[in-house]
C-alpha positions as CSV (number, residue, x, y, z in Angstrom):
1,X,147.8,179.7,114.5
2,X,146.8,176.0,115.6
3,X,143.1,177.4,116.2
4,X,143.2,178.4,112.8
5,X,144.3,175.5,111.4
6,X,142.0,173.2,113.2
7,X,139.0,175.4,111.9
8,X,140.1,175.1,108.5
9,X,140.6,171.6,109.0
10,X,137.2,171.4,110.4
11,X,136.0,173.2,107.1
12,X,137.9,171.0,105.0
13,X,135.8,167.6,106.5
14,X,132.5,169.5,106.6
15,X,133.2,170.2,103.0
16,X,134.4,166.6,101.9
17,X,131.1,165.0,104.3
18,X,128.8,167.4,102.0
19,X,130.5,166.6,99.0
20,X,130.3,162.5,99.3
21,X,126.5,163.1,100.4
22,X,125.5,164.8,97.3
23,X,128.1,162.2,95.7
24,X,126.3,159.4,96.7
25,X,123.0,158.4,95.5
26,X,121.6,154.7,96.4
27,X,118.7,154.3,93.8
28,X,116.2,151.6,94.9
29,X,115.0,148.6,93.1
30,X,112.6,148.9,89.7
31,X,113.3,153.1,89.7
32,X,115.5,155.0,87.0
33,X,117.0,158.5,88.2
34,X,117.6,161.2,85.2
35,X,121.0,162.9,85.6
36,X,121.7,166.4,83.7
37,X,125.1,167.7,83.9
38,X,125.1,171.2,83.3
39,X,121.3,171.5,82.0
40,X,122.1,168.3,79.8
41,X,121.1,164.5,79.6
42,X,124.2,162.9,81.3
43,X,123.0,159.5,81.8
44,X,119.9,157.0,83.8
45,X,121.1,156.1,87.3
46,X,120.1,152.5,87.7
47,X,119.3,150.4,91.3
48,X,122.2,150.3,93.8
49,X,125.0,152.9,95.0
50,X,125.7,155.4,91.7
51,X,128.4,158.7,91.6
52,X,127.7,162.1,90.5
53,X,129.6,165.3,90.9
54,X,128.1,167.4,93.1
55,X,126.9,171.0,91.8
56,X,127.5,169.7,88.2
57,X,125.3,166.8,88.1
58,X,121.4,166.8,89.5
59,X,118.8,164.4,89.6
60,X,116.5,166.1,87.3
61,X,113.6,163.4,87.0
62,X,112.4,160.1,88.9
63,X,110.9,157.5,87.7
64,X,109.4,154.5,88.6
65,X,109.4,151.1,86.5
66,X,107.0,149.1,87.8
67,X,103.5,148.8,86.5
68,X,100.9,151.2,86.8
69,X,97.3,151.3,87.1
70,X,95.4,154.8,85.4
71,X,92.0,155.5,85.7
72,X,90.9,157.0,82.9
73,X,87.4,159.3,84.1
74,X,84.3,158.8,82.9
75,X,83.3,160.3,79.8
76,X,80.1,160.6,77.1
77,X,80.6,158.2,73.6
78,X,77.8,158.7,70.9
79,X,77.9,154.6,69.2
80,X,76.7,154.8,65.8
81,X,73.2,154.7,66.2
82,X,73.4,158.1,68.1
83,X,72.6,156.8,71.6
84,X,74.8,158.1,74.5
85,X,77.1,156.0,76.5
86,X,79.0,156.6,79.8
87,X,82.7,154.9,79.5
88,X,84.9,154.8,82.1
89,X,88.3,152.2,82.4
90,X,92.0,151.8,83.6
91,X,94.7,151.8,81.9
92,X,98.1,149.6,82.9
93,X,101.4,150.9,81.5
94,X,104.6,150.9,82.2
95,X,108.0,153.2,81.6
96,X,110.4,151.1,79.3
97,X,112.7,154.1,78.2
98,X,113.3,156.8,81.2
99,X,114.9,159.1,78.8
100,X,112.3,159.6,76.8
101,X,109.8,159.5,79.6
102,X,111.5,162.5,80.6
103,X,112.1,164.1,77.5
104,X,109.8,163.1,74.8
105,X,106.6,164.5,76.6
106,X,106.2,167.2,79.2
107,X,103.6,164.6,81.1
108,X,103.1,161.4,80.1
109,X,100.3,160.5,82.1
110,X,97.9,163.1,80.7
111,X,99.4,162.7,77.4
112,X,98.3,158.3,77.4
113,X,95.1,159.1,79.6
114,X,94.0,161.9,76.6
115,X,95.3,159.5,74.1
116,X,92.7,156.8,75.9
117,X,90.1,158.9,76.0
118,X,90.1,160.1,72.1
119,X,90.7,156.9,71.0
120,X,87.7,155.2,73.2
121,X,85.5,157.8,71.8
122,X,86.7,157.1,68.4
123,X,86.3,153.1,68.6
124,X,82.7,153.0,70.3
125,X,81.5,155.8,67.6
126,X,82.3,153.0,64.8
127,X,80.0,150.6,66.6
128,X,76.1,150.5,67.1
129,X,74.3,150.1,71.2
130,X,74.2,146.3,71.4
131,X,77.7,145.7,69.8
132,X,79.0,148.0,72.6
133,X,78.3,145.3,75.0
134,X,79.2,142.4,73.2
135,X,82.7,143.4,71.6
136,X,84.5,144.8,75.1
137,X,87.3,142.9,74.2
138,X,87.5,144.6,70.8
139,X,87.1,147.7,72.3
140,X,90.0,147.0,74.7
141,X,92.1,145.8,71.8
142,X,91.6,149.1,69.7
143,X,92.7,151.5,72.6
144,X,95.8,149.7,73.7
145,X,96.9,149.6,69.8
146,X,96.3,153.2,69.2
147,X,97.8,154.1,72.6
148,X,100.9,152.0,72.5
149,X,101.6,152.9,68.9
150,X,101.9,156.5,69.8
151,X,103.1,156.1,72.9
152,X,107.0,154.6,72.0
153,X,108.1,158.3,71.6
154,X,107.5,159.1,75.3
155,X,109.5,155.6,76.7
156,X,106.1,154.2,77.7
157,X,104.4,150.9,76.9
158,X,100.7,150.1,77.2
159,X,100.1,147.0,78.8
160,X,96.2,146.5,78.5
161,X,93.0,149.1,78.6
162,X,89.8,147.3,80.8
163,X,86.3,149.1,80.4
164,X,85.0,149.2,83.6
165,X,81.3,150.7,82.7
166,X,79.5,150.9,80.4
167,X,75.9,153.0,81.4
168,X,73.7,153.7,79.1
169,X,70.5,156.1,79.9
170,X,67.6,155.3,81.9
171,X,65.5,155.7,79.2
172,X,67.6,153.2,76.7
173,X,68.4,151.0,80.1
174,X,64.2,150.7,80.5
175,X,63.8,149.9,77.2
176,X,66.9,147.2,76.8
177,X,64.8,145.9,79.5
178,X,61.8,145.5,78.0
179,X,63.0,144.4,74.9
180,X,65.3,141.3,76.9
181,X,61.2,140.2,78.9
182,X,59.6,140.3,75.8
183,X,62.2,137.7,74.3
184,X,62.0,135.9,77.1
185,X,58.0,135.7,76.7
186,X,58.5,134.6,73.0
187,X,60.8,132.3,73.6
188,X,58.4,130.6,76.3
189,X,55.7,130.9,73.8
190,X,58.0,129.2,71.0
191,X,59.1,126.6,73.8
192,X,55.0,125.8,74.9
193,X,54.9,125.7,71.5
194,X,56.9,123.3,70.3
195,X,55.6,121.1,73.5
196,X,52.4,121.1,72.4
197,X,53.5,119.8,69.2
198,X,55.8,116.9,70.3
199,X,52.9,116.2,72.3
200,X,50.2,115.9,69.5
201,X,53.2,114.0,67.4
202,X,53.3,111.6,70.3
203,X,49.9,111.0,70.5
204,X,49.5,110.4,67.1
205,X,52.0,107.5,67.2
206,X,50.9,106.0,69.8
207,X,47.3,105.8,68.4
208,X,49.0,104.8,65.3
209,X,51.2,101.8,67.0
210,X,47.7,100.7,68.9
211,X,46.2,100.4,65.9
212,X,49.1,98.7,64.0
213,X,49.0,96.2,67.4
214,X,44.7,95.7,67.3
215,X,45.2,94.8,63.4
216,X,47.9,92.2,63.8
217,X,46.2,90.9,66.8
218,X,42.6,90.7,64.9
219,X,44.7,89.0,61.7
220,X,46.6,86.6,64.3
221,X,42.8,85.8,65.6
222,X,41.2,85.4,62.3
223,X,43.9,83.4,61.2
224,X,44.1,81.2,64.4
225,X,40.3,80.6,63.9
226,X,40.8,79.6,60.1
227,X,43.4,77.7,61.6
228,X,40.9,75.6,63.9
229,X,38.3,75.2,61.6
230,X,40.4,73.8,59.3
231,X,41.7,71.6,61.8
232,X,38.2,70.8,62.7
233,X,36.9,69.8,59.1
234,X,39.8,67.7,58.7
235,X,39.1,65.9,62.3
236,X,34.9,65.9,61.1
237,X,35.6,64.3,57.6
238,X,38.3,61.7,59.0
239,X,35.8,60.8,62.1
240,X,33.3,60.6,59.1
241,X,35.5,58.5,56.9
242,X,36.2,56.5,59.6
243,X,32.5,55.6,60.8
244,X,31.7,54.8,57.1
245,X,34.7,52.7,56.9
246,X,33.5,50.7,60.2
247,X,29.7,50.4,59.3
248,X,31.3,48.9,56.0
249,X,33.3,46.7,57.4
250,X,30.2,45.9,60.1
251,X,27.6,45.0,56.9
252,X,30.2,42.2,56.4
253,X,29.6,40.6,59.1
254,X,26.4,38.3,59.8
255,X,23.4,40.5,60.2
256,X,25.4,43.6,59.3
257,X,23.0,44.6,56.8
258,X,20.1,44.2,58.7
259,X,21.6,46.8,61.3
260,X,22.5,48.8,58.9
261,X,18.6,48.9,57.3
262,X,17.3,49.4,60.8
263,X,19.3,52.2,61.8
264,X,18.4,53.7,58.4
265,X,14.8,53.3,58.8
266,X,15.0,54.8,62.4
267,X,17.2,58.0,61.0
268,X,14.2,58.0,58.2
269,X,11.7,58.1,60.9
270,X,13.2,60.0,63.3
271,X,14.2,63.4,60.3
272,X,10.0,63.0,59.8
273,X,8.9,62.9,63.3
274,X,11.8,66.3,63.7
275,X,10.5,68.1,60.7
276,X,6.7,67.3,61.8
277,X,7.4,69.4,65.3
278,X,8.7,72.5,63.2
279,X,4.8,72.9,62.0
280,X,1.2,72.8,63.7
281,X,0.6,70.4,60.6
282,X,1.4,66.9,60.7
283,X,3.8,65.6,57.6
284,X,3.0,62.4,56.2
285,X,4.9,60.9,53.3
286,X,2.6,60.4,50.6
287,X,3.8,57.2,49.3
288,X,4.6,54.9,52.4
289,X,6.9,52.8,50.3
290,X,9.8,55.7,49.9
291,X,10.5,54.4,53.1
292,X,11.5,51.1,51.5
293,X,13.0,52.6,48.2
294,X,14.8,55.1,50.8
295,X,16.1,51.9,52.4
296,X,17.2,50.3,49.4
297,X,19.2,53.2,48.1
298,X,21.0,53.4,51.2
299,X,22.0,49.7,50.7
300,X,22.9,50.3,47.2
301,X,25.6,52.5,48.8
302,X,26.9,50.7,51.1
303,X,27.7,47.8,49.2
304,X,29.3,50.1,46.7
305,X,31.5,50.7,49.5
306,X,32.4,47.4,50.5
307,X,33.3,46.8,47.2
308,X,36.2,49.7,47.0
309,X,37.6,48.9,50.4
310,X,40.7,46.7,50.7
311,X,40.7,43.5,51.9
312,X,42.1,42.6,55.1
């Protein structure tokens, strides 16, 4: 009787240990259990020690809240201009709603990584080759919009879509490249170019300033000479205005005129015997006594002058 009693005492604990383990569920941090009672939604388990009832309640889904990276495979795009491109990305999203994560799809992952792909082929086929390239983040833009817009019925969010290739084929890669080294070639030509130019523009001022700089410099001569002959008229006719003024004043004096007359005759004598060496022929005045009227004339003059000069 005690044997029995112990056994189904035993029982009894075995039953209650296996009861408080299925009881007991400890959930770990950024996770969200599904728990159906009877084949029904019964509630989201969240982190930390949670009750169920045992053989009524089950964990019927699992799921994970952090974020998750999905590649997306490669697949074909025709662009606009009907040239083929290899796309390939990953996808970051995350569960915000385990319910309908578990509910609203049957798979969420292929249904986002489908929903990427469609939409990718969609958005590139709007666009031409070149504006592939240059309008990534465009691209990007267009997926997660698409994606996330659908995507709130199955308790996902779309964080951001990243293309990771791009490949076009080698036949449109060889001649992309082309087309980039023949730019480069015209835009050396252009740049040679327009060196050539500033060059010949350079020149031409600097031909232009030299001559700008020999003009002034030939006008600051010319006027520098004008300048000194000037000067040196002025300093002739004053040095000539002066020796008149002293013979003048020297025919006042006693035997002035006398000097004067001899140094007259000897300037009268002295322009014949000059002129006579220009020619093989001797010059004679004809009439010996010009040399006196000559004299006389001179005298004439001078005494004119004596009389217009002030008295000291």
């Amino acid at each position: 009787m005690i044997s029995g009693t112990l056994i189904t005492a035993a029982v009894l604990v075995l039953v209650a240990l296996i009861f408080a383990i299925k009881a007991l569920k400890v959930v770990p941090q950024q996770t969200a259990w599904i728990v159906e009672r009877l084949g029904k939604f019964h509630a989201v388990l969240n982190p930390g020690l949670n009750f169920i009832i045992p053989f009524i309640d089950k964990i019927a889904y699992k799921h994970s809240l952090k974020e998750i990276p999905l590649d997306t495979p490669s697949q074909v795009c025709i662009t606009r201009d009907n040239t083929q491109l290899s796309v390939d990305g990953v996808l970051f999203f995350q569960v915000t709603d385990p319910k309908r994560a578990s509910y609203g799809t049957s798979n969420y992952i292929i249904a986002i990584t489908q929903l990427a792909q469609t939409t990718l082929r969609s958005v590139i086929g709007k666009m031409e080759l070149d504006k592939t390239f240059e309008e990534r983040d465009a691209i990007n833009n267009s997926v997660v919009a698409a994606i996330d817009e659908a995507a709130l019925n199955w308790g996902v969010k779309v964080l951001r879509y990243e293309i990771k290739d791009l490949t076009p084929p080698a036949v449109i890669l060889q001649a992309m490249q082309q087309q980039i080294t023949a730019e480069r070639e015209k835009r050396a030509v252009i740049a040679e170019s327009e060196g050539k130019k500033q060059q010949q523009i350079n020149i031409a001022i600097g031909e232009k300033e030299a001559a700008i700089a020999r003009s002034e410099g030939e006008k600051q001569a010319e006027i520098n000479k004008a300048q000194g002959q000037a000067a040196a008229t002025v300093a002739i006719a004053e040095a000539m205005a002066e020796a008149i003024t002293n013979i003048a004043r020297a025919s006042e004096q006693q035997g002035g005129l006398t000097a004067v007359n001899l140094q007259i005759a000897e300037k009268y004598v002295d322009a014949f015997a000059n002129l006579a060496k220009t020619n093989n022929t001797l010059i004679v005045p004809g009439n010996m006594g010009d040399l006196s009227t000559m004299i006389s004339s001179a005298m004439q003059i001078v005494k004119s002058q004596q009389s217009v000069l002030p008295v000291k």
